[in-house]
C-alpha positions in Angstrom: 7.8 52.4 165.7 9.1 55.4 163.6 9.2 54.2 159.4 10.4 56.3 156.0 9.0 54.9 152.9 10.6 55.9 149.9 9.2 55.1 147.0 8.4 56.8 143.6 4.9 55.3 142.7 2.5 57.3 144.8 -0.3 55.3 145.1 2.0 52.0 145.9 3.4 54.5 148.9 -0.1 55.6 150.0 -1.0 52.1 149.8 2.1 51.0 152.0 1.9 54.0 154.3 -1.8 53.8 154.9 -1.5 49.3 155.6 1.7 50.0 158.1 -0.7 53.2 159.7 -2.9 50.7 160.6 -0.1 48.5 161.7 0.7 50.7 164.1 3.7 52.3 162.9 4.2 56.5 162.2 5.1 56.7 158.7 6.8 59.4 157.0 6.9 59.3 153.0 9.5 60.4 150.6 9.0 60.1 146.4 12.6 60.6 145.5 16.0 59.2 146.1 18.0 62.8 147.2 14.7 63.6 149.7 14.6 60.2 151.0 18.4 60.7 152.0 17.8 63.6 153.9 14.7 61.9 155.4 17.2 59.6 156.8 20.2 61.0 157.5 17.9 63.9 159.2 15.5 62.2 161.3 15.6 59.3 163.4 13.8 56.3 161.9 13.6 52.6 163.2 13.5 51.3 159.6 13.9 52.4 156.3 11.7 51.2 153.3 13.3 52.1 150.3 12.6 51.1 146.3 16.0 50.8 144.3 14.9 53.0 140.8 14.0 56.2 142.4 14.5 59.2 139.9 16.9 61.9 141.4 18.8 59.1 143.3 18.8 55.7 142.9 18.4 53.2 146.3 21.7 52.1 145.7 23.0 55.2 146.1 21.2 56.4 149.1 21.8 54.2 151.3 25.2 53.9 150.2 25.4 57.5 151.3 23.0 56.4 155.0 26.2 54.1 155.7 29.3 56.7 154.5 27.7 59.4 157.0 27.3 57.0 159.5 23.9 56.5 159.7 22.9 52.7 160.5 19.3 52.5 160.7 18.3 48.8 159.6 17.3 49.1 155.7 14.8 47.1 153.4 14.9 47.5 150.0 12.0 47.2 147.8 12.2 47.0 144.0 10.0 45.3 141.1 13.5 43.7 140.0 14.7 40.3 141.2 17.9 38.2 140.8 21.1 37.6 142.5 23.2 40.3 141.4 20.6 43.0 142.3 20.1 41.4 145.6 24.0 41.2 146.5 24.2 44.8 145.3 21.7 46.0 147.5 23.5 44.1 150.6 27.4 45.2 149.3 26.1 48.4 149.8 24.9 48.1 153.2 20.6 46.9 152.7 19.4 44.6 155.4 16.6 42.9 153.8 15.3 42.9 149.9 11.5 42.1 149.2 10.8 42.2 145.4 7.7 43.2 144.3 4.6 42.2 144.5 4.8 41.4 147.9 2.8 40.1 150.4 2.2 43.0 153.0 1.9 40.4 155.5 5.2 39.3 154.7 6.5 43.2 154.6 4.9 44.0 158.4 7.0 40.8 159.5 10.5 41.4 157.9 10.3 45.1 159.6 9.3 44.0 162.3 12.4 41.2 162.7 14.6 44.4 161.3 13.4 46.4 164.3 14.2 43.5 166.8 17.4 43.3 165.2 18.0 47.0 165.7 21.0 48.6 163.9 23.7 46.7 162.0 27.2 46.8 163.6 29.8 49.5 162.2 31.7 47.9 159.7 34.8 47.0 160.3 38.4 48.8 159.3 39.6 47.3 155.8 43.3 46.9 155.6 45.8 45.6 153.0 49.0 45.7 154.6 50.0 49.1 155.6 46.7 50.1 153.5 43.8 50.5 155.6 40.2 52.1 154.6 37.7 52.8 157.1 33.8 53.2 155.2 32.3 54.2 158.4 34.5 57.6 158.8 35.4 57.9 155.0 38.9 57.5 155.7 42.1 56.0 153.6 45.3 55.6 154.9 48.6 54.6 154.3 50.3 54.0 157.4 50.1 56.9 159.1 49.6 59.4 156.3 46.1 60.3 155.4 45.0 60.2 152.0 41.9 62.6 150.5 40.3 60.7 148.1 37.0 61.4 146.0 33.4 59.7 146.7 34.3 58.1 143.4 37.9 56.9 144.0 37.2 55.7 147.6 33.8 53.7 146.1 36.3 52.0 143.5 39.0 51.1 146.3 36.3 50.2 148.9 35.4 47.6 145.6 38.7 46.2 145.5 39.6 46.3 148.9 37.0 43.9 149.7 37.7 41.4 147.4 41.9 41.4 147.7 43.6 38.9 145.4 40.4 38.1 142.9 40.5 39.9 140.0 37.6 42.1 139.1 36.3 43.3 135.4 35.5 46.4 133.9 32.0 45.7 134.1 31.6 44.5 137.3 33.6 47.5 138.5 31.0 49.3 136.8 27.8 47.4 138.2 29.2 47.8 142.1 30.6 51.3 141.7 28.9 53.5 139.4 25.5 52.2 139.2 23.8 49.0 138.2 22.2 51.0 134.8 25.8 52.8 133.7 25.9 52.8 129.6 28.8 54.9 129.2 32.3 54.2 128.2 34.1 51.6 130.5 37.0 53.4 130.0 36.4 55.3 133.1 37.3 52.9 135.2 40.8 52.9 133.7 40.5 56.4 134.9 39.7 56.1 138.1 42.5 53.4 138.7 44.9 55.7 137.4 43.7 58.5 139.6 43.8 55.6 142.8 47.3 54.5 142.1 48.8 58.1 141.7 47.2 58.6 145.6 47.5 55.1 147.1 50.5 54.0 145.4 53.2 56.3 143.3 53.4 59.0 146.1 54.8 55.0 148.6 56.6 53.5 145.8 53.8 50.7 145.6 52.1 48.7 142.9 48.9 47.8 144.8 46.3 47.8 142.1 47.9 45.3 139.5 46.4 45.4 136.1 45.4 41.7 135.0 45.3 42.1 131.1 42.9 41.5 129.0 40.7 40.9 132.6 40.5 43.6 134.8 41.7 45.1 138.0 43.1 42.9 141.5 44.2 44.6 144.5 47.2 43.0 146.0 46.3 41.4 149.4 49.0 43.1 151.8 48.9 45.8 149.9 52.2 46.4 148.2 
């Protein structure tokens, strides 16, 4: 059973590589976010043990990225944070499992091993609003038949909306889901960003898709028009 651990504190990795050595599994170890990627979009893995705050790239992102390029190996993320909101972040984006630490590396050994029996989660399916659709496996947004090119960034922020049509969504959860759980800039942005969005998804159609719900935040229209 083939395992990447990526995780920034070194002697916490050395601890978990040397524990699931003598486990049985072949362990490879990465200490960044942007090398763990390539570990995993590279190589073939049966699970992937990865912390959330890694510096270069955080968990979030990476296997946010594993899933965009297709790459479904069953994910556990490990972080010294807990709550709700971290946990649903970590599954939105495509996680499997979430073990805060400390942990119990009995209890570590047994969720991969259930994540191995599992195997690989099912490609997810095609999101559509009406004549809308967005497809996260192949990256893909179209409108009918035309295809539209969007930016990592734009098709993150309409991926958000798209799969929660009709409920309005706020600057700063926009923020939290799409940018990154620690983002302390300007939450004008996303104003941006949905400007840039409707000038692709919706001005070019003659469609108001992404309504503006003032003094709340952003709601995608449900059959997309």
């Amino acid at each position: 059973m083939k395992v990447l651990v990526v995780e920034d504190e070194v002697r916490l990795a050395d601890t978990v590589r040397r524990g699931l050595v003598a486990e049985g599994f072949n362990v490879d170890v990465m200490h960044n976010g942007v090398d763990g990627l390539w570990a995993a979009t590279e190589n073939g893995y049966d699970v992937v043990v990865l912390d959330i705050m890694l510096p270069r790239l955080s968990g979030y992102r990476v296997v946010e990225e594993m899933r965009a390029r297709g790459v479904w190996t069953p994910v556990l993320m490990l972080t010294a944070k807990d709550g709700e909101h971290d946990q649903a972040d970590a599954f939105d984006l495509g996680a499997d499992d979430y073990l805060t630490k400390p942990f119990s590396f009995i209890v570590l050994v047994a969720r991969l091993r259930a994540l191995v029996r599992r195997g690989a989660p099912e490609r997810p399916s095609v999101l559509v609003a009406g004549d809308l659709s967005l497809d996260p496996a192949q990256r893909r947004v179209r409108r009918g038949r035309t295809e539209i090119p969007l930016t990592p960034r734009e098709f993150g922020l309409l991926e958000f909306l798209m799969r929660r049509p009709g409920d309005v969504a706020t600057k700063a959860q926009i923020l939290h889901g799409v940018w990154d759980a620690h983002y302390d800039g300007d939450d004008n942005v996303v104003e941006v960003y949905v400007g840039y969005l409707r000038r692709k998804i919706d001005q070019p159609f003659g469609r108001r898709t992404i309504e503006t719900v003032r003094g709340m935040g952003y709601r995608l229209s449900a059959d997309g028009s």
